[in-house]
C-alpha positions, 0 to 999 in steps of 0.5 A: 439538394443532398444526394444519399452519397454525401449523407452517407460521408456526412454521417461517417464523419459525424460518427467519427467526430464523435467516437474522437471525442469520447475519446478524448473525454474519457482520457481527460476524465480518467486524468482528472481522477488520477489527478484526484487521487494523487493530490488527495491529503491521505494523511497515513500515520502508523505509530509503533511501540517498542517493549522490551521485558514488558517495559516500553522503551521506545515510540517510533510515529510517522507517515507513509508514502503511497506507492504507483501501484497503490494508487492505481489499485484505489482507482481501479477499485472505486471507478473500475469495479476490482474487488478491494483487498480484504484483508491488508497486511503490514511487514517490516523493512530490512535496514540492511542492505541500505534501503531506499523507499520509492513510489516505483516500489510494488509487490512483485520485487519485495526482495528484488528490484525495489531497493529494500527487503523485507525483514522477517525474523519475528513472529506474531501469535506464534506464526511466521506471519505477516501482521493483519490489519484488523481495520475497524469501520471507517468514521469521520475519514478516518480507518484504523485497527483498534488492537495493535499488531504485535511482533515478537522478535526471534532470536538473533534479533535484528534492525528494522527501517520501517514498514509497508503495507500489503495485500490481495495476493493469495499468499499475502500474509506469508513472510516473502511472498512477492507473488505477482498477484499482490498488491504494495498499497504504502512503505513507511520509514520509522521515525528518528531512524532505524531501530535495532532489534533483540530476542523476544522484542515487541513491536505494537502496531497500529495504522490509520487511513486519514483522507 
């Protein structure tokens, strides 16, 4: 027979069996996820066009990395019920100094830690304003902006190594802005290398999710 003492010890233990193993199986499941997303194929592509005098003069193609911080966000979104960021933004990198792009990268060291700045001398409908990603609804696992951003260069003009793009923060489209509330969703150098900059230079700017 078993006495209530040993049903009681038997009983805690099948508790912490269990607890144990809920454990281990939501750290496997929460690995298995991160896992997912990492190996995921998002094929971003961001394809920019550069005018000059009304005349195009140069088409800059390319794909973009997507940061740590960028990924954890995903997650959080689709599996632990954080608000998505609506709208996204997209900025230029500065070429100078020499800019090094890295998945460590994140919105809080825009202009700090991260090994790259932000360049900010152009404007977009007259506003000294990061562009906003006008994304159309996704279709066939894609998600792009129809009307691409233009950037109009100010004078004294400059050089561009490429882009990033960002959002949640409340001051998210503002030039500068590294708030820790913002989220680094992707950087992107341009393609062939940096692109030098003069008054009154547009940049066209579309990007696409592939996934």
């Amino acid at each position: 027979m078993i006495n209530w003492f040993t049903r009681i010890l038997l009983g805690q233990r099948v508790v912490h069996s269990i607890k144990r193993a809920t454990k281990q199986v939501t750290r496997y499941i929460a690995r298995q996820i991160f896992s997912m997303i990492s190996s995921l194929l998002f094929d971003n592509r961001f394809k920019v066009e550069h005018f000059r005098g009304g005349k195009l003069i140069g088409v800059y193609e390319g794909s973009n990395d997507i940061t740590t911080e960028g990924k954890n966000f995903l997650l959080d979104v689709m599996f632990g019920g954080t608000t998505a960021a609506s709208p996204w933004y997209i900025g230029l990198i500065n070429n100078s100094p020499t800019p090094t792009l890295a998945a460590a990268d994140n919105y809080d060291e825009i202009n700090g830690t991260n090994d790259w700045t932000e360049f900010t001398n152009y404007e977009i409908s007259a506003a000294a304003v990061r562009g906003t990603w006008d994304e159309g609804a996704a279709s066939g696992g894609s998600i792009t902006n129809s009307t691409p951003i233009t950037c109009v260069i100010q004078a004294g003009g400059g050089t561009v190594y490429g882009i990033f793009v960002c959002g949640l923060g409340a001051n998210a489209s503002v030039h500068g802005d590294h708030a820790n509330d913002g989220k680094l969703w992707a950087t992107a150098p341009f393609s062939g290398g940096a692109v030098t900059l003069s008054v009154s230079d547009e940049l066209k700017i579309t990007y696409t999710v592939n996934a």
